[in-house]
Structure formats: structure tokens, C-alpha cells
C-alpha positions, -999 to +999 in steps of 0.1 A: +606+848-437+597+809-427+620+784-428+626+764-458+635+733-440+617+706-420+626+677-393+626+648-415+642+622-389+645+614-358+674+588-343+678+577-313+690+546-291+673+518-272+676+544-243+652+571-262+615+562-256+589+564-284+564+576-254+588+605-245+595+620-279+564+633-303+582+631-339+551+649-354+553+645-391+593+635-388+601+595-386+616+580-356+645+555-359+657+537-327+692+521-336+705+492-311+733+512-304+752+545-306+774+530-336+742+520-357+728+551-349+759+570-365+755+549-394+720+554-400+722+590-393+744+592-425+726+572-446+695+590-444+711+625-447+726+612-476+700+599-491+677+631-482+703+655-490+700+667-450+713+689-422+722+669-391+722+684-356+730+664-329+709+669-294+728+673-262+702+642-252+722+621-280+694+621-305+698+633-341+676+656-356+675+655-396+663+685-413+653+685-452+642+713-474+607+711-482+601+702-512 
């Protein structure tokens, strides 16, 4: 059975480097902070009707169903 879902997002901080992290077909948000990172975090999930899972690295992984 494959999963039904997909990484939509990715958000990080300042401190996550582009160069480090290979989003694939996922975007990649870098927020100035750790409090506009919550914010956007929530905002997209909302808006993509998402699963969050938050990374013991800090970064917040949005999965969608495909659709």
C-alpha cells in the first residue's frame, strides 16, 4: 500500500541552510525566527489542509495528501 501523502513544505530558521537540506519537490521556507516559523508553519497547514511533524533538528515537515 503507498502512501497517500507527500512533503509539501519545508520550514526552517536562518540557522537551516538551503545547501544542507534537498527539499525535492517540497518548498523550503526559512522564517527569521523560531516565532515566525511557528506562524508560518500554521498558515500553510491550514491552508493545505496538512500534517505537521516537527524534526528533532527544529525544522517542520508539512505533509499533504496528494491530490
Amino acid at each position: 500500500m503507498s502512501n497517500p501523502n507527500q512533503i509539501y513544505a519545508l520550514i526552517g530558521t536562518l540557522s537551516h541552510s538551503i545547501e544542507q537540506i534537498n527539499p525535492g519537490n517540497a518548498i523550503f521556507i526559512r522564517a527569521k525566527d523560531e516565532q515566525e516559523q511557528e506562524v508560518l508553519m500554521r498558515e500553510i497547514a491550514l491552508a493545505v489542509v496538512g500534517d505537521v511533524v516537527k524534526l528533532s533538528n527544529g525544522l517542520y515537515l508539512i505533509l499533504a495528501a496528494i491530490r
